[in-house]
C-alpha positions in Angstrom: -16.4 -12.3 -9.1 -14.9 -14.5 -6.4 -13.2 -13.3 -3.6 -9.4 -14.5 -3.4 -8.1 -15.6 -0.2 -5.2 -13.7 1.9 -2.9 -16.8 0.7 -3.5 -16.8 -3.0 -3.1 -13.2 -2.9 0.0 -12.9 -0.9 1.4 -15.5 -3.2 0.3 -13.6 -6.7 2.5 -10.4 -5.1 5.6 -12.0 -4.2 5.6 -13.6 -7.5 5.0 -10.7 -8.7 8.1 -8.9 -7.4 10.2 -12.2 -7.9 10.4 -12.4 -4.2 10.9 -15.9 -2.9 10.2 -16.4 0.8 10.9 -19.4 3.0 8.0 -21.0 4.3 7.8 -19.1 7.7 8.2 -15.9 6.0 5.3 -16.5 3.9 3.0 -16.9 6.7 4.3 -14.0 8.7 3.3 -12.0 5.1 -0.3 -13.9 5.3 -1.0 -12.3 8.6 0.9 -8.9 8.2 -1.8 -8.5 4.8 -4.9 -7.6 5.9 -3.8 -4.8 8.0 -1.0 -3.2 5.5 -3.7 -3.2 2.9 -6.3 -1.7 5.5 -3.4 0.7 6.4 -2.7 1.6 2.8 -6.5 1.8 1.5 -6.9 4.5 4.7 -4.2 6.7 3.1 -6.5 7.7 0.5 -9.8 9.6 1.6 -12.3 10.7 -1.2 -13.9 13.7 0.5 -10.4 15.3 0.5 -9.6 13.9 -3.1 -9.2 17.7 -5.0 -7.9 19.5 -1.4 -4.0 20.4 -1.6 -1.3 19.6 1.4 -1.1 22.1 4.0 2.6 22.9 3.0 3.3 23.6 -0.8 6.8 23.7 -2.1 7.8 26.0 -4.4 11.1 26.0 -5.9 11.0 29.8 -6.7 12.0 32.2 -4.1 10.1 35.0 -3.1 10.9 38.4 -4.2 11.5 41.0 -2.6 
């Protein structure tokens, strides 16, 4: 499969969400995308993939 550049890509998600940037705006997204998406792939960890949070809410209260 061939790669897609930053551009293309950028592009394919503000169309996407019907967003419509000036010119300057675009490129500012071009440059922000690699690290957001190396930011957001970081948020998800597979050796902790099954582990629950270190705080649990539950919406019953303890008895007494």
């Amino acid at each position: 499969m061939a790669e897609i550049d930053t551009a293309t890509r950028v592009r394919v998600l503000l169309d996407a969400a019907g967003v419509t940037p000036t010119e300057k705006e675009f490129e500012a997204f071009v440059q922000a995308y690699p690290v957001l998406r190396a930011q957001a792939d970081a948020l998800y960890i597979e050796e902790v993939r099954y582990e629950e949070p270190a705080l649990v809410f539950t919406p019953i209260s303890p008895t007494k």
